[in-house]
N, C-alpha and C positions, 0 to 999 in steps of 0.2 A: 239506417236512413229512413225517414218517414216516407221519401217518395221516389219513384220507381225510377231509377238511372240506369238501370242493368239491361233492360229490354229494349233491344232496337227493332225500331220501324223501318222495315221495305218496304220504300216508295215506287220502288221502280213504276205500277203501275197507275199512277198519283198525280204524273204531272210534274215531278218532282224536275228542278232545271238541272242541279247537280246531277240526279240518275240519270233522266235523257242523256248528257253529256257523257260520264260513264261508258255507258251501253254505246253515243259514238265512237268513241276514241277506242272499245274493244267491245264486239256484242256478243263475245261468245263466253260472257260471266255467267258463273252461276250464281244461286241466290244468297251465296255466304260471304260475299264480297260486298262491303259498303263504303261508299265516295267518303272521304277525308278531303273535299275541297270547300265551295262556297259554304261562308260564314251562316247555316241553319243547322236544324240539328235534327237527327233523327231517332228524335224520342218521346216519349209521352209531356204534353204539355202542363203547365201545373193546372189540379185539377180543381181550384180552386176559382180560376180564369174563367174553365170551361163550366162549372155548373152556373157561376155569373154572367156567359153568354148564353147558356141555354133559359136561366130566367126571363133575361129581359127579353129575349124570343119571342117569348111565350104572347108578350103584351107587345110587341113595337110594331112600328110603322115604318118601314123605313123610306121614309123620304126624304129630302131636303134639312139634312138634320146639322146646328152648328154646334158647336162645342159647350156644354152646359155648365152650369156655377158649379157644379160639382167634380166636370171633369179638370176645368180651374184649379177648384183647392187641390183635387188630387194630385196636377204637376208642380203646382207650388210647395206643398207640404213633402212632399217628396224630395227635391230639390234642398230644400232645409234640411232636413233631418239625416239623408245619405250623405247631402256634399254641402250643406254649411252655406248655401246658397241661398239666399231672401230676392227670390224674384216678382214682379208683379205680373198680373191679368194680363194689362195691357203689351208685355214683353213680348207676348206669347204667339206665334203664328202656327197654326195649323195648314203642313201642308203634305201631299206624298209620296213622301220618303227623303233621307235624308240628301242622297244623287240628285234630285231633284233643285235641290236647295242651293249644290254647287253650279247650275245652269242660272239660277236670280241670280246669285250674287256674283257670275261673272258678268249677267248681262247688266246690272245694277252697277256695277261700281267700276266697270270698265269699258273700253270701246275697243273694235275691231285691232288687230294686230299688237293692242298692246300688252304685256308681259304679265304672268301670273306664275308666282315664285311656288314651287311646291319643295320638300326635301324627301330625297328619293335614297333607297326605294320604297314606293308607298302605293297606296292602293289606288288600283289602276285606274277606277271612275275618275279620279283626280283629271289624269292624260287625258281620256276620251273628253271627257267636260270641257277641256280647255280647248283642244282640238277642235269640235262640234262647234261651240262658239267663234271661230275663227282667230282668237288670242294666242298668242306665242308662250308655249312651255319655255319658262325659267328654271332648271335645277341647280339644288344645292345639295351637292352629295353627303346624307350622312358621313360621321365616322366610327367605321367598326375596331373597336380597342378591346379584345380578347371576346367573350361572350354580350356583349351587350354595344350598342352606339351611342355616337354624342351630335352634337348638333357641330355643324362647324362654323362656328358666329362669324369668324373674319370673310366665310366666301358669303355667307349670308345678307351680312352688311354690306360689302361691296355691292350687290346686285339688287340690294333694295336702295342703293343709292340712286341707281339708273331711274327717270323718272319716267320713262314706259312702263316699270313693274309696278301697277298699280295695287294688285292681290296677293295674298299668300293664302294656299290652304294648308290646312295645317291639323294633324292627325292628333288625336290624344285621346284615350292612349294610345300609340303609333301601331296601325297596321300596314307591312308586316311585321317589322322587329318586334314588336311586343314591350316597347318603354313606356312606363308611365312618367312623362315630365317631369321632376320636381320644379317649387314654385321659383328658385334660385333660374334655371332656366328660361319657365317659361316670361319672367321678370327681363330675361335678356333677348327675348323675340320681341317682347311690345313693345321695352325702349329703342330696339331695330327701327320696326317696324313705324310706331309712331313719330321718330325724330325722321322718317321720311315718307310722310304719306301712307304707308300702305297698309291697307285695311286687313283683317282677318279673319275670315272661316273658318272657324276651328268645330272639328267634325268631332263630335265627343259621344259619337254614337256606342263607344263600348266604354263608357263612363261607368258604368256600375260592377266592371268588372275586373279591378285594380285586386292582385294579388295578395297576400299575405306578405306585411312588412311593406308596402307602398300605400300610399294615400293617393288618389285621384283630386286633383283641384282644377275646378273650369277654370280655366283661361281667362275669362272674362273678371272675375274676383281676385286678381292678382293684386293688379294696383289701381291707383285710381284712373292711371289715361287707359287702362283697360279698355272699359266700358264702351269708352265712346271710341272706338276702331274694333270692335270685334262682334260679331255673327254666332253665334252657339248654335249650331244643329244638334239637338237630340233624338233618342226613339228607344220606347219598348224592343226593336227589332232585335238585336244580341242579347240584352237581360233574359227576355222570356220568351222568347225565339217567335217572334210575330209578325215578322218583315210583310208575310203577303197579304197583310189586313193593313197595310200602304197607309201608315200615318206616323206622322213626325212633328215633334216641336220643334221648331227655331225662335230662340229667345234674342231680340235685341231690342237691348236697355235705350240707345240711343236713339233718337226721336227723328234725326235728319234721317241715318240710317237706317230702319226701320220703316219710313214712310219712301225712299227707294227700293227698298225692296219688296212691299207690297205695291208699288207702284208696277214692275215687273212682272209679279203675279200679275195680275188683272189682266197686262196685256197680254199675257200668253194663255189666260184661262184656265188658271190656278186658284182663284180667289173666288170658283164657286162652292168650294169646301172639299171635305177630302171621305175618308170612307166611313162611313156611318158605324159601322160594327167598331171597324180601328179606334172609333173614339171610346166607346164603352169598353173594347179590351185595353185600351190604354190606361182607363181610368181603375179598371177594375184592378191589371197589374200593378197600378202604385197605390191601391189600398188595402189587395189582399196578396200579392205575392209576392212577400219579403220571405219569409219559410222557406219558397219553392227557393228564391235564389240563393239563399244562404248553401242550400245543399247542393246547387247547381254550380255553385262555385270552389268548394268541396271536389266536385268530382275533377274539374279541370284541373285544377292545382295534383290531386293526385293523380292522373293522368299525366302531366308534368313531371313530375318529379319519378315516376317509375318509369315512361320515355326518357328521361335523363342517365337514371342508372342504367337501366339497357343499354342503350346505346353505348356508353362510357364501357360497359363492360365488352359489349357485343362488337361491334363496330366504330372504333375510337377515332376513325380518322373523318365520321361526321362531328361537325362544333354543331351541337346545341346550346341556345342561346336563350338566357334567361328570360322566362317569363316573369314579366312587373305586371301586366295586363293583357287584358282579350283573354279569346280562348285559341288564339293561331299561335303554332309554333314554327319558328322560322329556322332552317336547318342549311347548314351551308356543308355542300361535298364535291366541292371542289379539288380535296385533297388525291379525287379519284382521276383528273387530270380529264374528263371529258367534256365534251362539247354540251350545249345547254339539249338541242338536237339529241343526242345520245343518251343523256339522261333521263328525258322525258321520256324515250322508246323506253329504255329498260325498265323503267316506273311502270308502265301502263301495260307493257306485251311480257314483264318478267316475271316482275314483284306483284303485281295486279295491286300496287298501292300507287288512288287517285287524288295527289294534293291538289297545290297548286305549284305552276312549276315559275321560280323565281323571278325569272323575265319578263313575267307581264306585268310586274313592276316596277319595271326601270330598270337599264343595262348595269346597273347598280346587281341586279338578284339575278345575273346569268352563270348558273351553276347551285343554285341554292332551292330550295323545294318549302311550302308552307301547307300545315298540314295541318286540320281542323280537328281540337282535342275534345271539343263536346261532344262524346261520344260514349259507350259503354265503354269500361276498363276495359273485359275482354276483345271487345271489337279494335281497340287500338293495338293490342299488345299481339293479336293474331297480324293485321299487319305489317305491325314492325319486326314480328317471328320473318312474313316474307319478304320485308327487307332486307333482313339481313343476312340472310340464306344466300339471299342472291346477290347483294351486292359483295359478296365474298369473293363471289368469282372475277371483281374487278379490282383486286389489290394489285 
């Protein structure tokens, strides 16, 4: 590999929210132990990012800075050439982060107590977002049919028939299961969704990181009633691990929707722009760090797949579930007959391996564990050594 995946960064003393957290839930780690939970990563950034933010260093100003023709072309031309996408300028909202974007677009397209459809389990900003706003979670339970899930259209429909369910948000690729949609699908959520109103979110924040033998397709280029029902939130944040320089695109094509949901901004004081650095590493990510992720993606996938044969060999009665996308793997052990309670203890006071633990996705993932694979191979494979050491003792 050209570039450094092997060395992992201790953050513990960084700031780091995953290590804080960590060090709460048990402080008496020592320093060979590294978090497998929230989606960043701990390792060297591409270094092609970082000498283009040390240039423009060199010369800026940072003030009041809006999005320049350049950083334009760079999400446009990127958008084309990964995903087949022809967006324009004016699609384009800068705002930060993509969490952020699910707070517009519930305050934009819906009113207090009425219904926002999610399909669970999925990731948990979803719940809080809709919660915070004061709107009523609506679930549609995926279905899990041997290692992977489907969507389940008849309870889907049903509930976007109710004409309180104004929103869906809506995951792709789905975090946690790890599905990348195909278009046959996602074709059967917009004609849902459209023949009743209800608009779409689609959170396509790990859009660049569709596995080998899946194709990633926005949502919004399906068909043509697309377009006009649906919100595209994107971001540098999982491609090239940038979340804390807090900037996001949200692309909508449709002009009503679009002009609500900057309307929303404004009043809440979002629409004075977003982080000045985030713009230039965003820009500089979709024109020089296609390299870094080609190998970044690389490393997941075999991560994958050697957590798969372990386990199938090591401890057979976890289902690991195919990854189509992200870099989470979602693990269901169940089979071990305990409590969601008991599992998280043994994970954290046994194994000293810190995912995520499946419930804070919907009582959908109570029993199930998700576990961040952007990691060094070593540092994954020494964990899953102490999982399975110890989950031995729970046959």
């Amino acid at each position: 590999m050209t570039y450094d995946f092997t060395t992992p960064i201790n953050r513990k003393q960084t700031g780091s929210a995953k290590w804080i957290q960590m060090n709460h839930w048990n402080p008496s780690l020592d320093d060979t132990i590294y978090p497998l939970s929230v989606a960043d990563v701990d390792m060297k950034l591409a270094p092609e990012i970082i000498q283009g933010l040390k240039n423009y260093l060199d010369t800026a100003v940072l003030g009041y800075d809006l999005p320049t023709e350049e950083y334009y072309s760079a999400v446009i031309n990127w958008m084309k050439k990964q995903h087949g996408w022809s967006i324009k300028k004016d699609w384009i909202i800068t705002i930060p982060g993509v969490v952020t974007s699910f707070y517009s677009a519930i305050r934009a397209y819906t009113a207090p107590q009425d219904g926002v459809l999610v399909l669970s389990p999925v990731y948990y900003p979803f719940y809080s977002s809709i919660e915070k706003t004061k709107r009523t979670i609506v679930k549609s339970s995926l279905i899990q049919k041997g290692t992977r899930y489907e969507i389940d259209f008849s309870d889907l429909e049903e509930k976007a028939k109710d004409p309180k369910n104004k929103l869906l948000l809506f995951s792709n690729p789905h975090n946690p299961v790890g599905r990348v949609w195909t278009t046959e699908e996602l074709a059967k959520v917009i004609e849902i969704c459209k023949a009743n109103d209800v608009i779409i979110l689609a959170d396509e924040i790990h859009h660049d990181l569709a596995m080998p033998g899946h194709t990633f397709v926005p949502m919004a280029t399906v068909t043509k009633e697309a377009a006009s029902i649906c919100i595209t939130a994107t971001a540098v944040s999982k491609s090239f691990n940038l979340a804390g320089l807090k900037n996001s695109n949200i692309i909508i094509s449709d002009e009503q929707l679009r002009k609500q949901f900057l309307e929303d901004m404004e009043m809440v004081g979002l629409d004075s722009g977003t982080n000045v650095i985030g713009l230039k590493a965003t820009e500089l990510a979709y024109t020089v760090g296609e390299p870094w992720l080609i190998e970044f993606k690389e490393l997941i996938w075999t991560n994958h797949q050697k957590l798969k044969a372990f386990l199938h060999q090591e401890l057979p009665e976890v289902t690991v579930f195919d990854l189509e996308g992200t870099f989470l793997q979602w693990l269901d052990f169940n089979a071990f007959g305990l409590s969601a309670a008991e599992l998280e203890r043994i994970m954290h006071e046994e194994a000293l391996v810190f995912g995520d633990e499946g419930y804070i996705f919907g009582s959908e993932g109570n029993g199930f564990e998700r576990l961040n694979l952007a990691v060094p191979t070593k540092v994954l494979m020494e964990a899953l050594q102490r999982l399975v050491d110890t989950m031995k003792k729970y046959r």
